[in-house]
N, C-alpha and C positions, 0 to 999 in steps of 0.2 A: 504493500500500500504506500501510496506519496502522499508525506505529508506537506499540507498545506497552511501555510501564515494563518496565523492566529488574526493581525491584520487584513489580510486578504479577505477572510470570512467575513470579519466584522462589516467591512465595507460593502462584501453584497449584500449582507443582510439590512443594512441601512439604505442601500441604492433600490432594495427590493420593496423595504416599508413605502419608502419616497415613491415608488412606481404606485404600489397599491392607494395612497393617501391622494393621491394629483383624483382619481376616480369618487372618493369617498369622502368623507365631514372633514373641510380644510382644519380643522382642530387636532385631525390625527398624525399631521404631521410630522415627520421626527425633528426633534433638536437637536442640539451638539451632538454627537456622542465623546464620550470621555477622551479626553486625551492618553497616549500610553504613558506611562509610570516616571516614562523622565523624558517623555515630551519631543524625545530627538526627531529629526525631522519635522514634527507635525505640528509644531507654532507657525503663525502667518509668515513669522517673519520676525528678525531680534526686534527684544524691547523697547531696545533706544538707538537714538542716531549713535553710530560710533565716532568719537573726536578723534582729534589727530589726524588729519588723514595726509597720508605722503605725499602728497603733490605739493612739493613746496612753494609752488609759483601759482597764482591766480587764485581764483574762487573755489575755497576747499567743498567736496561733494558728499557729506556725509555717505558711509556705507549703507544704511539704512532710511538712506534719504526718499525711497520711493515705498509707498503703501502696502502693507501687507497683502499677500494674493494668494489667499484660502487656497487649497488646492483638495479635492477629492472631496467625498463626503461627510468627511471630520466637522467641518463647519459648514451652519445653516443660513450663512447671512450674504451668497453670494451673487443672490439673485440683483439687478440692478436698480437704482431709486430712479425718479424722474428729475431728479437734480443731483450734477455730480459735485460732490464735497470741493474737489478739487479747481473747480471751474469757480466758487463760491469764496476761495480762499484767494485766488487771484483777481480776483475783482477787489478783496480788503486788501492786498497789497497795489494795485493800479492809483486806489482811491488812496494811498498813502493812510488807510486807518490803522489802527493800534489794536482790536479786539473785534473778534466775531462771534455774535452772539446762536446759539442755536436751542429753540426752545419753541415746546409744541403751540400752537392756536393763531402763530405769528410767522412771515416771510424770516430770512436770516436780516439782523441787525448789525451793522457795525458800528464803533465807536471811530469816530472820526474827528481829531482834531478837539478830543473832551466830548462832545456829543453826539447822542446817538441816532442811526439813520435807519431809516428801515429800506430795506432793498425792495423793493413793490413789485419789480421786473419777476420775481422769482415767485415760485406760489408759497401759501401758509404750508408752514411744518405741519405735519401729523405726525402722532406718535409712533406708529408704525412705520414710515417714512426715514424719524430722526433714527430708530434703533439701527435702521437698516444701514445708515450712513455714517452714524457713528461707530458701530457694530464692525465696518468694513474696515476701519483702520487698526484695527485693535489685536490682539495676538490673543490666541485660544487663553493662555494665562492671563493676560492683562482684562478679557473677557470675563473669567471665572474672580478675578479678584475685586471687577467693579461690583459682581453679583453679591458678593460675600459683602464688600465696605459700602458699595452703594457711592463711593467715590473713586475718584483714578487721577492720578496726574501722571501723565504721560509725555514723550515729543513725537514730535509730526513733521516732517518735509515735504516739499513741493522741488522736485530734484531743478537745480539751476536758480529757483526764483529766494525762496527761503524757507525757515525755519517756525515750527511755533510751539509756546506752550501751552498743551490742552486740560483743560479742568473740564473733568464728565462727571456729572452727579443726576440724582435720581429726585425729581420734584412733581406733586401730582400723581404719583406712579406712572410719568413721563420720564423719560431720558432727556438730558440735555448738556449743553456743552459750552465753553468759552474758550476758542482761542487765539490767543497773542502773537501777535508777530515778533520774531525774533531774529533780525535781516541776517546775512552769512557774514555780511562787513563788520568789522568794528570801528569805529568811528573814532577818531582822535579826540582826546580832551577839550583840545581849543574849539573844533567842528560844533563838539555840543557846547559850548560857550563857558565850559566851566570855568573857577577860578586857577590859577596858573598854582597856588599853594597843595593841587589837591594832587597834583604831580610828582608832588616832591615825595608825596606817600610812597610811592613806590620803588623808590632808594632807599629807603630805611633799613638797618643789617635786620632789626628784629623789633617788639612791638604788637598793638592791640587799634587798630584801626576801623570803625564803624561809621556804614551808611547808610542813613535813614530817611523816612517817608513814609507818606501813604501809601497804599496800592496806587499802582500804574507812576510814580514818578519819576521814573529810569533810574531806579537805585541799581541792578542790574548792570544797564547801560555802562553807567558808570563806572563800577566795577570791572565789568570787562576791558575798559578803555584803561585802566588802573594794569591791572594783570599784562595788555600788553605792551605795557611799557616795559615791565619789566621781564617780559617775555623776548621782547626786540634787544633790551639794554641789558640784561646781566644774564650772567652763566648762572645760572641755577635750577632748583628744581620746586617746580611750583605744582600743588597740591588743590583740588577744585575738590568741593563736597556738593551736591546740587541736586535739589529733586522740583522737577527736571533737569538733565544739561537745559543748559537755554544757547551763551554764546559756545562756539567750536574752537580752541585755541591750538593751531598750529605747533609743530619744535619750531621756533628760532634759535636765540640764542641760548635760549632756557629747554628743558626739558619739563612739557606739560601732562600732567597726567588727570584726568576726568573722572568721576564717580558719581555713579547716581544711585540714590537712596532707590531700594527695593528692588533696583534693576544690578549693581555691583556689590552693594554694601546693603546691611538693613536698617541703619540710622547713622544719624550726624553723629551723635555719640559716638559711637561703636566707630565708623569712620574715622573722625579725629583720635580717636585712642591709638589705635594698627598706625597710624599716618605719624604720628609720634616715633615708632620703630622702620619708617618709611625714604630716611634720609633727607626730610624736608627744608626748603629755606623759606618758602612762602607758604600760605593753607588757604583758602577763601570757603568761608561755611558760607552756605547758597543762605539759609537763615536762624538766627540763633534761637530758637524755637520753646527750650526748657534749662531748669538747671542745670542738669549735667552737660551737657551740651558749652554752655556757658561758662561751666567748669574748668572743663576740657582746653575750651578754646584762649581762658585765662593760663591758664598753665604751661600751654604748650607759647603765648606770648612770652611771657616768664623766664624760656625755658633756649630762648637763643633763638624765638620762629618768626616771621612776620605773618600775622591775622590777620583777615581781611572778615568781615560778617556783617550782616545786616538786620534793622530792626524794621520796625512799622512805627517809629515815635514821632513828632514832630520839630522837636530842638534840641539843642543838645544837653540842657540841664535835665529836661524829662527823660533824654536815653541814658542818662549815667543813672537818673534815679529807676527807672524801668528796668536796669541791669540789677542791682542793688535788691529791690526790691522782689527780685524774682527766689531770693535765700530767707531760710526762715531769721527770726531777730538775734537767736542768739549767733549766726553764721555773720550779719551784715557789717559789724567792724573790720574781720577779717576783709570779707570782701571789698571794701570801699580802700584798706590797705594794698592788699592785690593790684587793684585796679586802677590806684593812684598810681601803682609803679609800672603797669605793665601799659597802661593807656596812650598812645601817639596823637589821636585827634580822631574826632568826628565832623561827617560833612551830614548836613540833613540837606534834603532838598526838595521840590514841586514843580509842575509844570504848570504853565500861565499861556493861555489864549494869546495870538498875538492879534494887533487891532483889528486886522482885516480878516482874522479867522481863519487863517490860511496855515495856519501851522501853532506852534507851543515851544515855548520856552524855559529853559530850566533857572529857578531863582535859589541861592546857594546861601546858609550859614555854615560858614567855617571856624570849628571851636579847635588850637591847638595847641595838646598837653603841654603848657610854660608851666615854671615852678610853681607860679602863683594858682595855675587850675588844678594843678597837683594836690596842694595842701587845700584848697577848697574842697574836693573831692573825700581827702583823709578826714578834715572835721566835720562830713556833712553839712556843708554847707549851699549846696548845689544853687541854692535860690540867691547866691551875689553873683554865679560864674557871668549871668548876663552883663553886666559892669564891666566884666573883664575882660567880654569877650568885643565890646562896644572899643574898651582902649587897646586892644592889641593890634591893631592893624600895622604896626613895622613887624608882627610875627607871620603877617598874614590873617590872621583871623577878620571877620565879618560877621554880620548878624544878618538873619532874613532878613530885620525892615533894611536894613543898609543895601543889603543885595537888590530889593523888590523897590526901594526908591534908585537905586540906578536905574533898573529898567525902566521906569515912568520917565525919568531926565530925558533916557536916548528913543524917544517913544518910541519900546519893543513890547511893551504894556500897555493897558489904558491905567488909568491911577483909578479907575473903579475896580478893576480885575484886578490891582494889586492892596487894595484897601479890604477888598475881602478875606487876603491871604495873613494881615500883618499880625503883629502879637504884640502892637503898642501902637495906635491908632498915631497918637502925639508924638511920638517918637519916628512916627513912620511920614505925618505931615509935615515933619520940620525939617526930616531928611529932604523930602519931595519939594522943598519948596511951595506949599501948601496953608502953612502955619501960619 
């Protein structure tokens, strides 16, 4: 007798339900069936973009830059929608928007330029619709793990055009989706208009560097434009922690190596610990999310590394107290010691409408660690660093209003779109010329 694949079987018995169910109550269906025991072969396609990729010259092409492509019966989702994802994606990058929305009862939305557009050209999502399209880019495991969390964050390519990061979650008992563009470029510091001080971070031998903001205000961006400086400019070996990769960093003159939570490693934690025993000179945590984490990433500043991480705070006396505050009371002396010594500077930043709406601009406080923010820091004192950070400007430091009243000077603002932003009204009218 010849024996026959265990696989082989499976598949006709699934091609053969599929035959019988196409004649009888569309509910009988089959769905996935299981993937095998370690998956070889039968994922759509790897989890994530692969970084690095050796083409040292021109527009690096992620490995995994093209859409997973189900093959065989294993997956149920490969019949086609009436709108392709892909064709939906390049129209938010045509439109120069930042976010696409995808969510049942409504056409796809994008965020453009801060606000949102709805694309009207395209029909309203249905829920059956969004599964099928979001469904399509997804890998049998990345499939099975939305199922379980009911969230995903994942990356996406569009092979030649770009990158993006995708958030799929479950609302409604609908599927839906958000995602960001993430260009293949990285964009010089000066490009995005930052301040020239925020450069200098990335010479530093060792150190504790944080970039903060809301969601969407190219803290990211920025970061990566950070990293390749020191990618292009010094020998070393720089360490990314990310969930998702978002930018792809090249070897230049540094040796870059990429990690992504749940696809390389299972946490920032656990990451920065191994990354410790890694030979590192530089680390960038994608975001500093919990204690440990926090821990870790003091420590290893501390410890001869240069940190890079990011918060969601607005200024920089709330991210030093934000940090602090994340340890129970009897831990936070230590920590605010720590912190004073391992800390180099914070940049927080926002993007601003410019007058004609045609684009957004980044508006910059730059807080950086002089002895004097140091010893602030040590006695708790967070609530004068603003003072300090108003008189430092031979060290380079800036405040939002200071930053958000130059814009209005060189009109790249309206002084209504930056009057909204400020954190001292009078402070911010007397910068402006206003008062």
């Amino acid at each position: 007798m010849v024996a026959v694949p265990a696989l082989a079987v499976r598949s006709e018995l699934v091609q053969a339900i599929a035959h019988l169910a196409d004649d009888a109550d569309p509910r009988l269906a089959p769905a996935a069936a299981a993937p095998s025991p370690a998956g070889a072969g039968e994922e759509a396609g790897p989890q994530h973009s692969e970084p690095n990729a050796d083409n040292a010259g021109g527009t690096p092409t992620p490995q995994s830059s093209e859409p997973p492509s189900p093959q065989g019966p294993l997956l149920s989702y490969e019949e086609g929608t009436s709108v392709e994802l892909d064709d939906v994606l390049m129209e938010l990058v045509k439109r120069g928007g930042s976010d696409l929305h995808l969510t049942a009862g409504v056409p796809p939305v994008l965020r453009q330029h801060g606000e949102l557009v709805q694309l009207e050209e395209y029909p309203i999502n249905t829920p059956d619709e969004l599964r099928k399209m979001i469904y399509g880019i997804l890998t049998q495991r990345q499939r099975e793990e939305f199922e379980n969390q009911l969230e995903l964050d994942i990356s996406y390519s569009v092979p030649g055009h770009a990158r993006f990061r995708v958030n799929v979650f479950q609302q409604r008992d609908s599927i839906g989706a958000v995602m960001r563009v993430i260009p293949f470029e990285i964009k010089p510091l000066e490009e995005l208009g930052m301040p020239e001080r925020i450069r200098d971070f990335a010479y530093l031998p060792r150190g504790f560097v944080l970039v903060t903001g809301p969601t969407g205000s190219g803290k990211s961006t920025t970061l990566a434009s950070v990293i390749d400086v020191a990618n292009r400019e010094r020998a070393h070996h720089i360490m990314t922690v990310e969930d998702p990769i978002e930018f792809l960093h090249r070897h230049k003159l540094s040796v870059v190596n990429q990690r992504e939570v749940n696809g390389d490693t299972w946490s920032f934690a656990t990451a920065l610990k191994h990354a410790l025993r890694q030979d590192p000179d530089v680390i960038l945590v994608g975001e500093l999310r919990d204690l440990e984490t926090i821990q870790v990433a003091l420590t290893a500043a501390e410890t001869g590394h240069l940190v890079f991480g990011t918060l969601h705070t607005q200024d920089a006396p709330q991210t030093i107290d934000r940090l602090i505050d994340v340890f129970p009371p009897h831990q936070q002396e230590q920590i605010r010691v720590q912190l004073a010594g391992a800390l180099q500077g914070v940049v927080c930043q926002q993007l601003l409408r410019t007058p004609d709406g045609s684009g957004r601009v980044a508006a910059c406080e730059v807080m950086v660690a002089t002895s004097a923010i140091r010893a602030l820091i040590r006695e708790g004192k967070t609530h004068q660093m603003y003072s300090s950070i108003q008189s430092g400007k031979k060290d380079g430091m800036v405040t939002m209003d200071q930053s958000l009243a130059e814009l209005v000077r060189a009109n790249e603002v309206t002084y209504d779109e930056a009057l909204e932003r400020c954190n001292n009204e009078a402070d911010f009218n007397r910068l402006s010329g206003r008062a």
